[in-house]
C-alpha positions as CSV (number, residue, x, y, z in Angstrom):
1,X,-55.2,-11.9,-56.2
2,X,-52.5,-9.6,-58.4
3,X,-53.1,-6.5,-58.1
4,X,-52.0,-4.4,-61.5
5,X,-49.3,-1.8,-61.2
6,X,-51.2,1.3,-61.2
7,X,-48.4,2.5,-63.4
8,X,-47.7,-0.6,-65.2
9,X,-44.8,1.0,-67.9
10,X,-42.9,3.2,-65.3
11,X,-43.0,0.3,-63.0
12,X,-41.2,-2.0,-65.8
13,X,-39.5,0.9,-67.4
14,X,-35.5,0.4,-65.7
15,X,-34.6,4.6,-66.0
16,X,-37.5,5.2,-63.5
17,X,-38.0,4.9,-59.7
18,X,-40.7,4.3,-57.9
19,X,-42.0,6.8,-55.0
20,X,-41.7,4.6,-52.2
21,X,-38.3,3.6,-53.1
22,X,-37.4,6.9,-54.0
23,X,-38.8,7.6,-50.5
24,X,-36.7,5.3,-48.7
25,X,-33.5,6.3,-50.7
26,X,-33.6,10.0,-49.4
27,X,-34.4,8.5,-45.9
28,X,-30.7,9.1,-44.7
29,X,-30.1,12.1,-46.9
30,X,-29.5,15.5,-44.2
31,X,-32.0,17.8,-46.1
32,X,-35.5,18.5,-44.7
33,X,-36.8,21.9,-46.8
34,X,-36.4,21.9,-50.4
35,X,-37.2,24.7,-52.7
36,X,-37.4,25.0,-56.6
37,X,-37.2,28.0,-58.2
38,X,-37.1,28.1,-62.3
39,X,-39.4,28.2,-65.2
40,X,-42.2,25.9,-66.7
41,X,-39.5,22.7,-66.6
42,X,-39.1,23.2,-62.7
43,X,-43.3,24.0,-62.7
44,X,-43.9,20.6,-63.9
45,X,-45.8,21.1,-67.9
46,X,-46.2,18.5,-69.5
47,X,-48.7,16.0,-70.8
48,X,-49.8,12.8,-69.9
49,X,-48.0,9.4,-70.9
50,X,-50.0,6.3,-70.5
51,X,-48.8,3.9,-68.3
52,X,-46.5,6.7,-66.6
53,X,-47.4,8.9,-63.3
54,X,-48.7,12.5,-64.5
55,X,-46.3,14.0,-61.7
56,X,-44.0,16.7,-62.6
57,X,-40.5,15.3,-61.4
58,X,-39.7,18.3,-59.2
59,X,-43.2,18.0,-57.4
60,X,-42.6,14.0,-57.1
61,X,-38.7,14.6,-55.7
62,X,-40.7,17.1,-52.7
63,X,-43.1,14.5,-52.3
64,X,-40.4,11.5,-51.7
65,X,-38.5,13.9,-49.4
66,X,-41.6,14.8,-47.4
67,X,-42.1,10.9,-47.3
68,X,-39.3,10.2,-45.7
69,X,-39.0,13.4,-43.5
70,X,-42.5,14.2,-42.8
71,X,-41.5,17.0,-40.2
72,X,-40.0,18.6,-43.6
73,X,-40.8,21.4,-46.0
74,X,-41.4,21.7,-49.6
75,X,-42.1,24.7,-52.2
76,X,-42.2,24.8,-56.0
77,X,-42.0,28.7,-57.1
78,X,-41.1,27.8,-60.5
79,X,-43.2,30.2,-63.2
80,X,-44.0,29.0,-66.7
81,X,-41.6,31.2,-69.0
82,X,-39.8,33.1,-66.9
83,X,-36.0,34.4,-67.5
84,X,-33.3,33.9,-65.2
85,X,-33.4,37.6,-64.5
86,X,-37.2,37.2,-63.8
87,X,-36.7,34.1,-62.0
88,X,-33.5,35.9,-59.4
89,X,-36.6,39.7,-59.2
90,X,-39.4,37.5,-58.3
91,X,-38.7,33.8,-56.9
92,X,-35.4,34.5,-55.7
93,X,-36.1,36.5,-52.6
94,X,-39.5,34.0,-51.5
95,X,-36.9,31.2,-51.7
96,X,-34.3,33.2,-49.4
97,X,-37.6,33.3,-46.6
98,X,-38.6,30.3,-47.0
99,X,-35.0,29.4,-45.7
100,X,-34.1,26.0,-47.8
101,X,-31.4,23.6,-47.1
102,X,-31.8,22.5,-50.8
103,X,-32.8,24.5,-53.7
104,X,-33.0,23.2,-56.9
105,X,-32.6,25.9,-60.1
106,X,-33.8,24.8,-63.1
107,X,-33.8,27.5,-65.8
108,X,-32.2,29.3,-68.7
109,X,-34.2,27.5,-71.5
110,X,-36.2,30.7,-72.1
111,X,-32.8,32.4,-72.0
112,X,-31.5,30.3,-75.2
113,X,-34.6,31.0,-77.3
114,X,-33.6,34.8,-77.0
115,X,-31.8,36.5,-79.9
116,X,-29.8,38.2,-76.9
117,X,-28.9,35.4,-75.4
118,X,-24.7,35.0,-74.9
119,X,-23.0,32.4,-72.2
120,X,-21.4,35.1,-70.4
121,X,-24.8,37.1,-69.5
122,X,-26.1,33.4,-68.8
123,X,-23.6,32.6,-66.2
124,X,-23.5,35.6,-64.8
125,X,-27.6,35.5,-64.2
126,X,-27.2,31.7,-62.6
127,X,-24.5,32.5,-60.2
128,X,-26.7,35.8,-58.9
129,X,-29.4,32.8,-58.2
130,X,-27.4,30.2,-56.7
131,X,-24.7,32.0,-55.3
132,X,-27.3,33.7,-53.0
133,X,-28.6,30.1,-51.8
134,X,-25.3,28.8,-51.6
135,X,-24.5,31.5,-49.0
136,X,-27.4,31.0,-46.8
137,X,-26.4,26.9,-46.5
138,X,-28.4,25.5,-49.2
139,X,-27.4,22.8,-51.1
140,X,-27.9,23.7,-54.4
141,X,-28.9,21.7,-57.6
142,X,-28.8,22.3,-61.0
143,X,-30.5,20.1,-64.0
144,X,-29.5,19.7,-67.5
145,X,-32.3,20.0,-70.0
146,X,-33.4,17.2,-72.2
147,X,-32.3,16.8,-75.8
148,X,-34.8,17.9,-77.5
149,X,-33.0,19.4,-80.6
150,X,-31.5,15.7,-80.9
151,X,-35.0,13.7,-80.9
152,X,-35.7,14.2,-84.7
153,X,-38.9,16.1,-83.1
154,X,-37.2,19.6,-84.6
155,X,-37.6,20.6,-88.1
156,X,-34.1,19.9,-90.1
157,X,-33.6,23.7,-90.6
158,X,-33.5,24.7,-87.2
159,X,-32.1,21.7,-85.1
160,X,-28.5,22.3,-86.1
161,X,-28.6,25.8,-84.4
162,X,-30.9,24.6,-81.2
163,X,-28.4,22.0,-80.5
164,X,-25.3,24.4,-81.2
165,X,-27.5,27.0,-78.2
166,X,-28.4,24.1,-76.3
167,X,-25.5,22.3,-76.1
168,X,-23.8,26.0,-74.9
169,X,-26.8,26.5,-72.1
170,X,-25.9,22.5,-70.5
171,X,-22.0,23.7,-70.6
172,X,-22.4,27.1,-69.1
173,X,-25.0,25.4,-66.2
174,X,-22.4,22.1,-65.5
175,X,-19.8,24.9,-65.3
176,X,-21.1,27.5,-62.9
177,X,-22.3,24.6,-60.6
178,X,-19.1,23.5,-60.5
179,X,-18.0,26.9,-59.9
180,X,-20.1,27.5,-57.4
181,X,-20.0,24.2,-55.4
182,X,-23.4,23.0,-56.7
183,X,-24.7,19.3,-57.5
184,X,-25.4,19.0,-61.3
185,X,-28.0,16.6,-62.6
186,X,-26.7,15.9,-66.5
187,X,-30.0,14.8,-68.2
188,X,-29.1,16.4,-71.1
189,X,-26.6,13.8,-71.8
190,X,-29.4,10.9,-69.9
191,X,-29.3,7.8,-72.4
192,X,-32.9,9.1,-73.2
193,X,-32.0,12.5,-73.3
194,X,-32.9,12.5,-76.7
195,X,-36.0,9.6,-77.3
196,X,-38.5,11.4,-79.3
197,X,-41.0,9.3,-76.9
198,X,-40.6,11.5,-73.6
199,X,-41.2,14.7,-74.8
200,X,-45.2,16.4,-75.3
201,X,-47.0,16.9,-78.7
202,X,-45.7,20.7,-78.5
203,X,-42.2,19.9,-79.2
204,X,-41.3,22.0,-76.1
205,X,-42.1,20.4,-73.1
206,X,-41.5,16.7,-71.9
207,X,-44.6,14.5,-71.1
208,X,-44.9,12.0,-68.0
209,X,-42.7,9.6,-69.2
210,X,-39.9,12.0,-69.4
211,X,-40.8,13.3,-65.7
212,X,-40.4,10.3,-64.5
213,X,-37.2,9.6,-66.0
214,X,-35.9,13.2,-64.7
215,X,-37.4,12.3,-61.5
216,X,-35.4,9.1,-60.8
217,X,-32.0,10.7,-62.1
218,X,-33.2,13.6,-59.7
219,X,-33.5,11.5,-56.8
220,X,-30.0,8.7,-57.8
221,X,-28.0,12.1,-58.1
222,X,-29.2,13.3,-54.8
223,X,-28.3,9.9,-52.7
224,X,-25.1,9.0,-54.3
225,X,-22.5,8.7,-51.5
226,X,-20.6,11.3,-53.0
227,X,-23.8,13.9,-53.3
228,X,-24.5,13.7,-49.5
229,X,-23.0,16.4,-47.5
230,X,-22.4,14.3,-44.7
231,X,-19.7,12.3,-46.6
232,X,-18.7,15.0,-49.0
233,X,-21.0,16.5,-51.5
234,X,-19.7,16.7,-55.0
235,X,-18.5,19.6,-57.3
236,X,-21.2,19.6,-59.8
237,X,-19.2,18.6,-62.7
């Protein structure tokens, strides 16, 4: 008898992974605590998708790693709407206990929505987050944001400036991983960065399909040769 997928559209869909083999390709990778720290992207909101897990990708990434390294460890401090600055005060110094060998920072959308916002204060708020992880042996990651202004989803009068702010926010993050010696995940320039059909019904957020497409380039940046420390992690650019 043929049993149905449970999640029939992921499991056909080729930008996604499935947990097990996401599972069994971070079986040779060297980390064994991860740690997330960011806002309501690195949280996991969303909305459902059917035919697509209703996971938030950071949450599924812990879960693969955990899968493969059961002795392991895995926290998710991220904190709908928070700032960079609130996100280095509050998150910050839990993640520095918790003692991570990978931390993945995800933030800085909040940051662009501000009339205040300008790339230098932005860079300089990223490196006081990963620079700290960095120096206590983490392995630190970095992900793009998807495109929303791109998706057609954004009224015509404000999408030319959201993609000017956004585009800055990728190009500032890809740069101060680099800087720093962190891996960068570029979703914002994923070939479905920009499908109007991953992102939720508030024009914010991305839904489960768009999780699961983060989660699998999540998990493919983490194991390619080049990514893993142990034959030379790479620059983040």
């Amino acid at each position: 008898m043929t049993v149905a997928h449970a999640h029939p559209l992921e499991a056909a869909d080729p930008d996604c992974l499935g947990d097990g083999a996401a599972a069994e390709l971070l079986r040779d990778v060297p980390w064994r605590r991860m740690v997330v720290l960011g806002d309501s992207v690195a949280a996991g909101v969303r909305e459902p998708a059917e035919g697509y897990r209703d996971a938030a990708f950071t949450d599924r990434t812990g879960e693969a790693l955990l899968a493969a390294h059961p002795q392991g460890a895995y926290r998710n401090l991220g904190v709908r709407d928070a700032r960079l600055a609130a996100i280095r005060e509050t998150q910050l110094p839990v993640a520095l206990e918790f003692a991570p060998d990978l931390a993945v920072v995800i933030g800085g959308g909040n940051d662009a929505l501000s009339r205040s916002y300008t790339s230098g204060r932005l860079a300089e708020e990223l490196q006081s987050i990963a620079v700290p992880l960095r120096d206590v042996g983490a392995t630190v990651v970095t992900v793009g944001l998807f495109d929303l202004a791109r998706s057609g989803l954004v009224p015509a009068e404000y999408a030319p400036a959201m993609i000017e702010r956004f585009d800055d926010l990728d190009a500032v993050t890809r740069r101060v991983a680099a800087e720093v010696g962190a891996l960068h995940v570029d979703t914002h320039r994923h070939p479905r960065a920009a499908d109007p059909a991953i992102f939720a019904s508030d024009r914010m957020h991305a839904n489960a399909r768009g999780h699961a497409i983060a989660f699998a380039a999540l998990v493919r940046a983490l194991t390619e040769p080049t990514q893993n420390p142990r034959t030379g992690r790479g620059s983040g650019a």
